[in-house]
Structure formats: structure tokens, C-alpha cells
N, C-alpha and C positions, 0 to 999 in steps of 0.2 A: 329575463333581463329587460326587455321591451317592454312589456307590460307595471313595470313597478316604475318606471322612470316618465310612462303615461298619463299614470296614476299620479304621480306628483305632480306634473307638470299642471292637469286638470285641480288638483283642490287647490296649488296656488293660484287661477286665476277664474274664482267660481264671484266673485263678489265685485269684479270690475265691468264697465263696459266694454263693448265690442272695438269700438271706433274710437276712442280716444284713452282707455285705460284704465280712467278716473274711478275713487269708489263710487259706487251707489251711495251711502255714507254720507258723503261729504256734499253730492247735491242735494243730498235732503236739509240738511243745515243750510245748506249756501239760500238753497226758497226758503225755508223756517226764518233765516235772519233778517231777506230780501223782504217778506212779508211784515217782519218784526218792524222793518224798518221804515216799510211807508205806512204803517199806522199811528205811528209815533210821530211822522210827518205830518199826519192828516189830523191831529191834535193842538201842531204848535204852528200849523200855518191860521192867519184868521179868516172869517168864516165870510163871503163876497152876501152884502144885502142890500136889494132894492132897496131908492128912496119911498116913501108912501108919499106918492102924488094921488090928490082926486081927480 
């Protein structure tokens, strides 16, 4: 009886973290998107250039 209810309890929470619950999952997107998204920044901001003084 103990053991089967162990068992469950273990494979529904193999895929979250310890300290706040969240999947693993979801923070891989959340950086994949965070990344997506400052390079798409780093495209439409314009690009800072010296004047050429002698």
C-alpha cells in the first residue's frame, strides 16, 4: 500500500525543481525567448560611431 502511493507520488514530480516547483521546460524557453529577444534588440538599436577627427 505505501509503496505504490510512493511511487506516484515520485514520477509526478521528476520534471520540476526543488525550491520553487517550476518545470525545467518552461525555463528553457523562458532563456531561448530572453536570448531571442536581446538579439533582435541588438539589430534594431543603431550602431554608436566615432566622429573621424585627425
Amino acid at each position: 500500500m505505501y509503496q505504490q502511493a510512493g511511487t506516484a507520488a515520485a514520477a509526478g514530480t521528476t520534471g520540476t525543481l526543488a525550491a520553487t516547483g517550476m518545470s525545467v521546460i518552461w525555463i528553457v524557453i523562458a532563456g531561448f525567448a530572453l536570448i531571442a529577444g536581446a538579439a533582435a534588440l541588438m539589430r534594431i538599436v543603431p550602431r554608436f560611431t566615432r566622429p573621424d577627427t585627425p
